[in-house]
C-alpha positions in Angstrom: -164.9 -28.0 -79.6 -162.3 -26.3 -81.4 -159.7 -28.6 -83.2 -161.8 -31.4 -84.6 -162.9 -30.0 -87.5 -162.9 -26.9 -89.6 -166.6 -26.5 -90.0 -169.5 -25.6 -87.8 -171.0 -29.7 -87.0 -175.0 -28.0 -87.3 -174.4 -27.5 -91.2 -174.0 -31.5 -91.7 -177.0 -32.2 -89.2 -174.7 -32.7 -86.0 -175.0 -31.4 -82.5 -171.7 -31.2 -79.9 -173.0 -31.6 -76.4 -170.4 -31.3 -73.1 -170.7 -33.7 -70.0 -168.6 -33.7 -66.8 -168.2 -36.8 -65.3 -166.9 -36.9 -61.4 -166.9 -39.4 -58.5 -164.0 -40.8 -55.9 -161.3 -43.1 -57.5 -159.3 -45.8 -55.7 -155.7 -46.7 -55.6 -154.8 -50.4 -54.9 -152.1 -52.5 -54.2 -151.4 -55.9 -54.8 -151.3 -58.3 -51.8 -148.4 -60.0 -50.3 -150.0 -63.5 -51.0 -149.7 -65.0 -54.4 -150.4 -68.1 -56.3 -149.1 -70.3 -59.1 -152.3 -69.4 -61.3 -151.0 -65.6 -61.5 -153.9 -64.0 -59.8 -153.8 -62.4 -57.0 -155.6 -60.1 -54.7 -156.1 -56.2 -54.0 -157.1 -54.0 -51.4 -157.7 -50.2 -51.9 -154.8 -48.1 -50.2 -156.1 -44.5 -50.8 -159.2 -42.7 -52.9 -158.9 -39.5 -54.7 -161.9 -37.0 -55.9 -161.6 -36.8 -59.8 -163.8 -34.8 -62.6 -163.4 -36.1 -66.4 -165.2 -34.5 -69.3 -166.7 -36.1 -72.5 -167.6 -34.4 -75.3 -170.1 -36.4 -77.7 -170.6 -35.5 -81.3 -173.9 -36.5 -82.4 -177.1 -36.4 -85.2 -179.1 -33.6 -84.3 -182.1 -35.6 -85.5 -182.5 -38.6 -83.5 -183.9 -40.9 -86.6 -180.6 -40.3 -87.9 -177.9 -41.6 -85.4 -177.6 -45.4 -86.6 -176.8 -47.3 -82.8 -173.2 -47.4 -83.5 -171.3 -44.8 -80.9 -167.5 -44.9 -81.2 -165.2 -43.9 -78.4 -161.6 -42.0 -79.2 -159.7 -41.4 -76.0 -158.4 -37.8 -75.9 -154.8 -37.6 -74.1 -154.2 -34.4 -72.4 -150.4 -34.7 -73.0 -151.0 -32.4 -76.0 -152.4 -29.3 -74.1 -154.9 -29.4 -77.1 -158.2 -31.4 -77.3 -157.5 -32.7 -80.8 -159.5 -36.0 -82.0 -157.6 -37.5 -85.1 -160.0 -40.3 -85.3 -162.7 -37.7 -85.6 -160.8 -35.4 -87.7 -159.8 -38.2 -90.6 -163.0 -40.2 -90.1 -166.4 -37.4 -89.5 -167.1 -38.0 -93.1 -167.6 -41.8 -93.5 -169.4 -41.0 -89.2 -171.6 -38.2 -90.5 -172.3 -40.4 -93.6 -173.3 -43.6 -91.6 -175.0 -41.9 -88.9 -172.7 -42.7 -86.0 -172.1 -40.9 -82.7 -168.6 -40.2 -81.4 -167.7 -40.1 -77.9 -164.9 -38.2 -76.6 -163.9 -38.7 -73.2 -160.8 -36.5 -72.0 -157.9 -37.8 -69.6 -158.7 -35.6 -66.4 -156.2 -32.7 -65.2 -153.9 -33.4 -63.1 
């Protein structure tokens, strides 16, 4: 993915793979009734189709990757996929053996 860092991930023993995530989201709204505990109930008003995409970083060797996976949130807002925690922190990852999930705000 271009914008997370300046070198090609395979020459530190890191794979990038792509994943498209999609399904039917629901709206809801707040029922009229309340109660003094501040809960209250929903109902779903309306669904919408939606497809999201995650981009994980990972070891390419499996007897590397350590258990831990970290997740950094990638706002669209940009118009430019760019992980900052991924961009200041691959080194200490790499180093440890971490994975790094990406997931991406859908379009809208």
């Amino acid at each position: 993915m271009a914008g997370f860092t300046a070198f090609d991930s395979a020459d530190v023993g890191y794979e990038q793979s792509e994943f498209f995530l999609s399904g039917t989201a629901s709206a809801y709204e707040a029922t009229p009734t309340g109660s003094n505990d501040g809960k209250f109930d929903t109902i779903a008003t309306t669904t919408a189709p939606y497809t999201s995409r995650a981009v994980v970083m990972r070891p390419i060797n499996p007897r590397r990757f350590n258990g831990t996976v970290i997740v950094e949130w990638l706002n669209v807002s940009s118009g430019a996929d760019a992980g900052a925690d991924w961009m200041l922190g691959h080194t200490e990852l790499i180093r440890e053996g971490c994975s790094s999930d990406i997931p991406r705000s859908p379009e809208r």
